[in-house]
N, C-alpha and C positions, 0 to 999 in steps of 0.2 A: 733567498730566504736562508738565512741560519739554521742549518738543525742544531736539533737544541739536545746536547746530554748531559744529566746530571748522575751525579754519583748518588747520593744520599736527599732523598727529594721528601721526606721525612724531615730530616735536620734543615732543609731551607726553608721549607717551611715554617717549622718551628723559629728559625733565625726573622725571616720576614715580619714574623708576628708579633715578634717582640720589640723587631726596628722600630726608631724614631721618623717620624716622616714629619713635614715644614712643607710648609708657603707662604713664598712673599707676598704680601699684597700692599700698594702705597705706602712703604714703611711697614709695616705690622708683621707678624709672623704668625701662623696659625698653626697649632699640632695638630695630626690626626694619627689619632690611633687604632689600628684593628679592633673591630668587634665594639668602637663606641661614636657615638654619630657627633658628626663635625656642624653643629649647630653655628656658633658663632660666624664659622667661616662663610654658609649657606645665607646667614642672614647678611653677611657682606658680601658678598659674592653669589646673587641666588643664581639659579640654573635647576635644570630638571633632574640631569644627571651627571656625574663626576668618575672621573680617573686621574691617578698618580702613571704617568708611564716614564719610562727612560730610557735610552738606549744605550748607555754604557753597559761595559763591564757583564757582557750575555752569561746567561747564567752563574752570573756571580762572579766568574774567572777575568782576575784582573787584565787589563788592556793597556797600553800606551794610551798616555794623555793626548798623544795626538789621533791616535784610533778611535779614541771614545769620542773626541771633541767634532772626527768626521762624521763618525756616526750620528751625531748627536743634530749637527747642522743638516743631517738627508730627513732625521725626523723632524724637526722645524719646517725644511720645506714642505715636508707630505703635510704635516696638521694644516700651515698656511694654505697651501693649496684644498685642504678640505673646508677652509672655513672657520676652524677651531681655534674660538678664543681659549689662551693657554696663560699661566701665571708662573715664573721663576718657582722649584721647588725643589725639593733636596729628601735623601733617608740617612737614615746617619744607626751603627748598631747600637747597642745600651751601653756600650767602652767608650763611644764615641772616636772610637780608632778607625772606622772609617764611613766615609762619608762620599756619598753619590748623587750626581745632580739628578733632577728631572723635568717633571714639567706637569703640571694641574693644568689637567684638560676640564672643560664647562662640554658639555651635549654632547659629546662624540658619540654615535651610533655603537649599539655593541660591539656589530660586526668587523669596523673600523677597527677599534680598540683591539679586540684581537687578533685583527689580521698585521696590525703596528705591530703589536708586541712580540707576536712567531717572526714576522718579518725584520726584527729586531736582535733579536737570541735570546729575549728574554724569558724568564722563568715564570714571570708573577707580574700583576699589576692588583693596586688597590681600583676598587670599581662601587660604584654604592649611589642609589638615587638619593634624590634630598629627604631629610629626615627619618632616614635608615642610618643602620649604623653603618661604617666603616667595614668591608670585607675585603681578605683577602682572595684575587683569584687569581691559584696555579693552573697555567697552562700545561698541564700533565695530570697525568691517570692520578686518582690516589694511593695512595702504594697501601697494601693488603694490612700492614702493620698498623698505620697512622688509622687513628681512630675520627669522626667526622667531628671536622669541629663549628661550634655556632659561627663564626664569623670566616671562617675560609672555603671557598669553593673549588674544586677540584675539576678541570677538563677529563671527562671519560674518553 
């Protein structure tokens, strides 16, 4: 497992919430965004419950393309091996200066979800049952500053 340190987990946050996030599905592309429920994609794609995860780039700190693309194929196996139908996806910031793969999981178990993601380095995964809205959740404390917000959830 990754420990995970971040410097300013206020500002990733706030950076996460504002990211663009995408899924493929049969040609089509679907945005979702924080804090607003991804209807369309739900009525193509239903399922109980949904996550964005990825395993590149652990907390944020860039990686070799070939590091991320290892990583990326050890998570493929674990979801396969779980079971979990997964869809091509991607986050991209509002500059669109950079852009991160991932992967749209259907049912994943919570526990699952974020045992991938600490087992991954990651900081944060989108997570949200069907017709709920889109939340953010950091895997880390909220920091004393950062005020609660409606759509991001905080590991204590």
């Amino acid at each position: 497992m990754h420990e995970l340190q971040v410097v300013d987990a206020a500002e990733l946050a706030t950076a996460y919430a504002a990211a663009r996030y995408c899924v493929a599905l049969d040609g089509d592309t679907f945005a979702l965004r924080v804090g607003e429920p991804a209807l369309d994609l739900e009525a193509y794609w239903p399922a109980t419950r949904y996550v964005f995860i990825t395993a590149w780039n652990p907390a944020s700190e860039p990686r070799s393309d070939s590091a991320n693309e290892t990583a990326d194929a050890l998570l493929v196996a674990q979801l396969d091996a779980a079971g979990a139908s997964r869809q091509p996806a991607w986050a991209e910031d509002v500059d669109g200066d950079w852009r991160e793969p991932g992967w749209l999981v259907a049912d994943l178990d919570p526990a699952t979800r974020d045992t991938l993601a600490c087992e991954f380095g990651q900081a944060a995964v989108l997570a949200w049952e069907r017709g709920q809205p889109v939340r953010l959740r950091m895997l880390m404390p909220r920091p004393a500053e950062m005020a609660v917000g409606d759509a991001t959830d905080w590991v204590e």
